[in-house]
N, C-alpha and C positions, 0 to 999 in steps of 0.2 A: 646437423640437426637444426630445425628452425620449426617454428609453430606459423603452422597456416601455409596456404598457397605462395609460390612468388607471387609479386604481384606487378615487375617490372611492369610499367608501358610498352605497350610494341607500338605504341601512336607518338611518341614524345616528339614534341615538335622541336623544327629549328627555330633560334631566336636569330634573328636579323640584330646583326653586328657583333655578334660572337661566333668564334670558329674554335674547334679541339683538334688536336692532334696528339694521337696515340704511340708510342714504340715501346721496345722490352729492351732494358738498359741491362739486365742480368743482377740486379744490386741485391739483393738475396738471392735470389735462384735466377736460372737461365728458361727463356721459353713460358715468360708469361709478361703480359703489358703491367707495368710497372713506373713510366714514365707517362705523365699526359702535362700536357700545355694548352691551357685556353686563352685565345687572342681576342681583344675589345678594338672593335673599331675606336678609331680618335674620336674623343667628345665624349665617352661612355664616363660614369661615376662609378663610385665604391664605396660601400660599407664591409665595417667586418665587427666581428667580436671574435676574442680570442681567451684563451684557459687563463685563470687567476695562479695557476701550479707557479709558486716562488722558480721550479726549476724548471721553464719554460725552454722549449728547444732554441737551439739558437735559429732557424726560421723565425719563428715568431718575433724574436725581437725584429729582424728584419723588413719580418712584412707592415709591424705594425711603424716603422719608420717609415717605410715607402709610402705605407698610406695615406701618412701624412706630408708626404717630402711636396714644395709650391713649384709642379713643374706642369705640364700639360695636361694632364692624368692619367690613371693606371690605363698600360696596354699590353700585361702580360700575367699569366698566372699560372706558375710552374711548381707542380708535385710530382714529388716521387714517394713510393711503397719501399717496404723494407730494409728502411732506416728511419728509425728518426732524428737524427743530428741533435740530439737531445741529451746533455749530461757529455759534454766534448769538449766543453772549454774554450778558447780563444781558437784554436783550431777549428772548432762548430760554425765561430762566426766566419770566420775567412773562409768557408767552403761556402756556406748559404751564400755571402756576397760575392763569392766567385763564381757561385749558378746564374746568378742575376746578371752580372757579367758577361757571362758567356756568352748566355739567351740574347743580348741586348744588344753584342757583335751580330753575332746572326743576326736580328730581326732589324737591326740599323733603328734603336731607339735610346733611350738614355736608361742607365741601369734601374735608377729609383721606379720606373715604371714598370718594373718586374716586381712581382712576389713568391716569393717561393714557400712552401707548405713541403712538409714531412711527415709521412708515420712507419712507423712499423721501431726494428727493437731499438732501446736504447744504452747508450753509452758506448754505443760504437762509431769509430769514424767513418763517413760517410766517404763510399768508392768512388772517389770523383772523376777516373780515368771512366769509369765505364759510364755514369750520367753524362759527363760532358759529352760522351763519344755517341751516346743517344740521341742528344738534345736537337741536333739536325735535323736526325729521321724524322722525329716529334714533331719537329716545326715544319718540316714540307708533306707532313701529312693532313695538317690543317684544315680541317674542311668544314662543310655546313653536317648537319643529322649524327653527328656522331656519340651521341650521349651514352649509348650500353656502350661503348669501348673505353667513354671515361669510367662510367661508374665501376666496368671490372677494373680499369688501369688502377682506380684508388684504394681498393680490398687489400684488406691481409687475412686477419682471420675468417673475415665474413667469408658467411657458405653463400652468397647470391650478393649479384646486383640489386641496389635500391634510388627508383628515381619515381618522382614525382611531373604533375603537370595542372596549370588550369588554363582555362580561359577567361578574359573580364570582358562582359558588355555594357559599353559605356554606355551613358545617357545618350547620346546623340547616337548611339548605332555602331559605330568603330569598335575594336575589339583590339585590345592589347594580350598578352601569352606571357605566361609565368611558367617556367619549367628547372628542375633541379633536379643533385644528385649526393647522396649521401653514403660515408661508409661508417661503421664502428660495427662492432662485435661482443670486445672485449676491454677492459679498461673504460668505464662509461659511467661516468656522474658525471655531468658536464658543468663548470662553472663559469657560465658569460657564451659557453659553445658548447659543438658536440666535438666527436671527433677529426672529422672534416665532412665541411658542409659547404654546396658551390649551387647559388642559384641565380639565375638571370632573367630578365626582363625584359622585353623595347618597348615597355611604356616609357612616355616621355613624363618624368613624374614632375609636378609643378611646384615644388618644395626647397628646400637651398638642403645643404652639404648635412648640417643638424638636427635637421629633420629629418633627414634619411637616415640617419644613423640613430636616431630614439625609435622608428618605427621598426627597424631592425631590434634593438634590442627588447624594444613591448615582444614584438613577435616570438623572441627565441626565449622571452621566459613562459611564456604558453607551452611553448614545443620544446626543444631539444635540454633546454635546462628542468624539463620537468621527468626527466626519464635517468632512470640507472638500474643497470647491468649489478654490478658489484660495488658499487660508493669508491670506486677510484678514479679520481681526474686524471684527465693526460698531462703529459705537458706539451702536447701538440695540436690541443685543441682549437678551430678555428670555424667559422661558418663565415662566410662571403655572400654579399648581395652585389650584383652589378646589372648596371642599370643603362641600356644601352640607348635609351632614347629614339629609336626608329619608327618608333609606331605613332599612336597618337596619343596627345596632351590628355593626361590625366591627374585633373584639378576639381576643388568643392567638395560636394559627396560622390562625387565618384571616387574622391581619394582612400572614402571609406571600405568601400566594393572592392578596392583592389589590393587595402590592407588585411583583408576577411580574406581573399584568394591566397595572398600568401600565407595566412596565417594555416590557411589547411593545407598549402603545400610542405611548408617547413613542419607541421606534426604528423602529416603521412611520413616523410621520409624520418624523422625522430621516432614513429613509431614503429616502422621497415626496422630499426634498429634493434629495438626491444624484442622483434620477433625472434631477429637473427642471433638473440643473444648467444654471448659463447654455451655451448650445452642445453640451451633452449627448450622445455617440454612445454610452459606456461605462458601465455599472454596476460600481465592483471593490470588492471583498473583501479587504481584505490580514490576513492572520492570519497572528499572528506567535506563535512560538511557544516552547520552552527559554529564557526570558531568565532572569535572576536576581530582576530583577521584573516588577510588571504596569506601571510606570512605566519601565523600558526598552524592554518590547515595544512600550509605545506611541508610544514616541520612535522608533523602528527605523519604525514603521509608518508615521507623519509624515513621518519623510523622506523615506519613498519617494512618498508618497500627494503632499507638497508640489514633488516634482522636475518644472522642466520639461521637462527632457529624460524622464524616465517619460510624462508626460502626453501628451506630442506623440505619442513611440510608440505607447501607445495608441490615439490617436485616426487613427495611419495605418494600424492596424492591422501595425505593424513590429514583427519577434521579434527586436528588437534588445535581449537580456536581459541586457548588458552596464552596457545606464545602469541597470535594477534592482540588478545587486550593486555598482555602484560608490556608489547612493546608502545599501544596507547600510552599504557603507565609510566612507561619512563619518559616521554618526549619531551622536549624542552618547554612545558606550559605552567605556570603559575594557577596552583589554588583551582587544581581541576576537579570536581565533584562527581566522584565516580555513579551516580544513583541518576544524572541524566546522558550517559553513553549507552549508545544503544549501535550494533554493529552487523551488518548481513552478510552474507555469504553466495552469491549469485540470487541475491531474494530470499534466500534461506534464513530468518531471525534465530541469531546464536548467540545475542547478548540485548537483554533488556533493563535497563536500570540498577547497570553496572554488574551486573551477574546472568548466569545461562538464562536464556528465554523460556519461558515455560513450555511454547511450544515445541522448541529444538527437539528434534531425536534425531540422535548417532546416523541414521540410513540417509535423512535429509541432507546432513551436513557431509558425509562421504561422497554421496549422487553431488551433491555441488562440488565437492573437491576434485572430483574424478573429471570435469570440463575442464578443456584444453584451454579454452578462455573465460575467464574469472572477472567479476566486480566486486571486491572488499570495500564495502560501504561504512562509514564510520561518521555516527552524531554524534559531535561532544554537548551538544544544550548549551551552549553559551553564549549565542552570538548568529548573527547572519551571512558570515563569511562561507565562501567556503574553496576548492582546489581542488587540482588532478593530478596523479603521477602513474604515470607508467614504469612496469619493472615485470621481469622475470623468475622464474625459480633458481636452483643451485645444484645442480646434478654430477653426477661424477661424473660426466663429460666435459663440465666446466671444469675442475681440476688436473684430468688429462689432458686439455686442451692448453693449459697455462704450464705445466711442469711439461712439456716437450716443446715449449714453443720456441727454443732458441735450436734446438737439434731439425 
């Protein structure tokens, strides 16, 4: 179940000096792609962010060593599905550095130039006979256009592939290409990432190592940090920028043009997410708006976006907008004066001056509950700030979907 069309690309373009390679290693089930490998021409760059979870898989610590390890730079970037190596202990870490090992025999490169990424369940140990034994195919099947083979290789619970794409035109006429691929489903408050997230570039970007790495993290608190499923982080969460440099120099305000293209690549594919949420009937919008900052609008937006009393309504399609301004009321805001909140419903005014709107009636606020895509509008009267979060309903599909998910 997923609200809306797919909406994969069947045009995603190749990026020049990045290649994927697909195989099905069996690591959960047999007979589906579950291993991929993306290869960076030498000279490419790296950003990443990664989950704040204290109990972060052991990938992560990995990758975020390699990222920084002073060797040539990253030339390899290996996930696998249906494991996360996550909650494994000292054994977690000796498998992830022995993937990176592995890959790095094969590929004739130095290990730290691998990173490796995981999802799917945790506290299991990861089948290293059957990745390792994958990890070949993966790698000789490397090629240029293969983006739907990664974005299904990275799914677990997702019902569909999600990838993204732009194009930028610079001032002088050249065109550099931003294209990505996203999975998560399930487990989705992202903090610092989503669940995994892989996008590339051949702009030649004109900025050093720190600057690419704030322009990544502006961008993913726009998009992938601004959405949740159910308010639970992974511990495997990661989003990756790599930057291959092939195209053309892009410096000045073009640097702006091209931070604006990513930025709507990485909230399509953050949003791809929210569609696909586990059990999915809702798409909503919460935009909040008068706070004092952009970090209260967005706590105002959380609480409502995390209540399960909002979500259920949602998902019965009930204009019961009572548990909306009650979850107003509890957010973490100081000294909030309930007589300038005023809140809508797809347009639909269902709270003026901190109580029902005079013109509310029951049919209005139903006919808006009953749309499959939702905007929950919310003024608090205090301020100029304001925010956005994306979030889903809570359906008993969501529940079925998590209680069978290890069988």
């Amino acid at each position: 179940m997923a609200v809306g069309p797919s909406t994969f690309p069947a045009d995603m373009p190749e990026i020049s000096g990045l290649q994927i390679g697909v195989a099905e290693a069996g690591i959960k089930k047999p007979g589906r792609r579950d291993l991929v490998i993306m290869a960076l021409d030498a000279g490419s760059r790296l950003a990443g962010t990664f989950t704040r979870n204290a109990f972060c898989a052991a990938p992560v610590h990995v990758a975020r060593r390699h990222l920084k390890a002073e060797i040539d730079g990253p030339r390899y970037l290996v996930i696998n599905t249906g494991n996360a190596n996550a909650g494994t202990g000292e054994q977690g870490m000796t498998d992830a550095l022995a993937t990176c090992e592995f890959l790095a025999d094969v590929a004739g490169c130095d290990a730290q130039a691998v990173l490796p990424f995981s999802t799917g369940v945790i506290g299991e140990p990861l089948p290293m006979d059957r990745l390792t034994g994958a990890l070949p195919t993966a790698f000789a099947a490397l090629g240029k256009g293969n983006w739907s083979d990664a974005a299904h290789g990275i799914m677990t619970t997702d019902t569909r592939p999600k990838g993204s794409w732009r194009s930028v035109t610079l001032a002088n006429g050249e065109c550099v290409t931003i294209a990505g691929v996203s999975k998560g489903s399930g487990m989705i408050c992202p903090n610092m990432a989503t669940m995994l997230g892989f996008v590339a570039t051949d702009a030649d970007l004109a900025i050093d190592q720190s600057a690419l790495d704030e322009m990544l993290r502006r961008v993913v608190v726009r998009s992938f940090n601004s959405i949740t499923v159910d308010s639970d982080t992974s511990t495997n969460d990661a989003c990756m920028l790599a930057v291959t440099a092939r195209a053309a120099r892009v410096e000045g305000e073009d640097l702006v043009a091209f931070e604006a293209a990513l930025a709507d690549v990485m909230l399509e594919l953050a949003q791809a997410i929210i569609r696909d949420g586990e059990g999915a009937t809702k798409f909503v919008t919460l935009e909040v708006e008068e706070a004092r900052s952009v970090e209260e609008a967005r706590a105002v937006g959380f609480t409502v976006a995390h209540s399960p009393l909002v979500k259920t309504a949602l998902y019965a399609s009930d204009a019961n907008w009572g548990r909306i301004l009650a979850a107003v009321g509890r957010a973490p805001l100081e000294n909030l004066e309930v007589d300038g909140v005023a809140i809508t419903l797809n347009g639909v005014s269902i709270v003026e001056q901190g109580g029902r709107a005079a013109s509310y009636t029951e049919a209005a606020g139903s006919a808006a509950m009953a749309e499959e895509e939702l905007v929950i509008g919310i003024r608090l009267g205090r301020g100029q700030q304001k925010a956005r979060i994306w979030t889903s309903d809570l359906s008993h599909d969501y529940v079925s979907i998590n209680a069978d998910y290890r069988s």
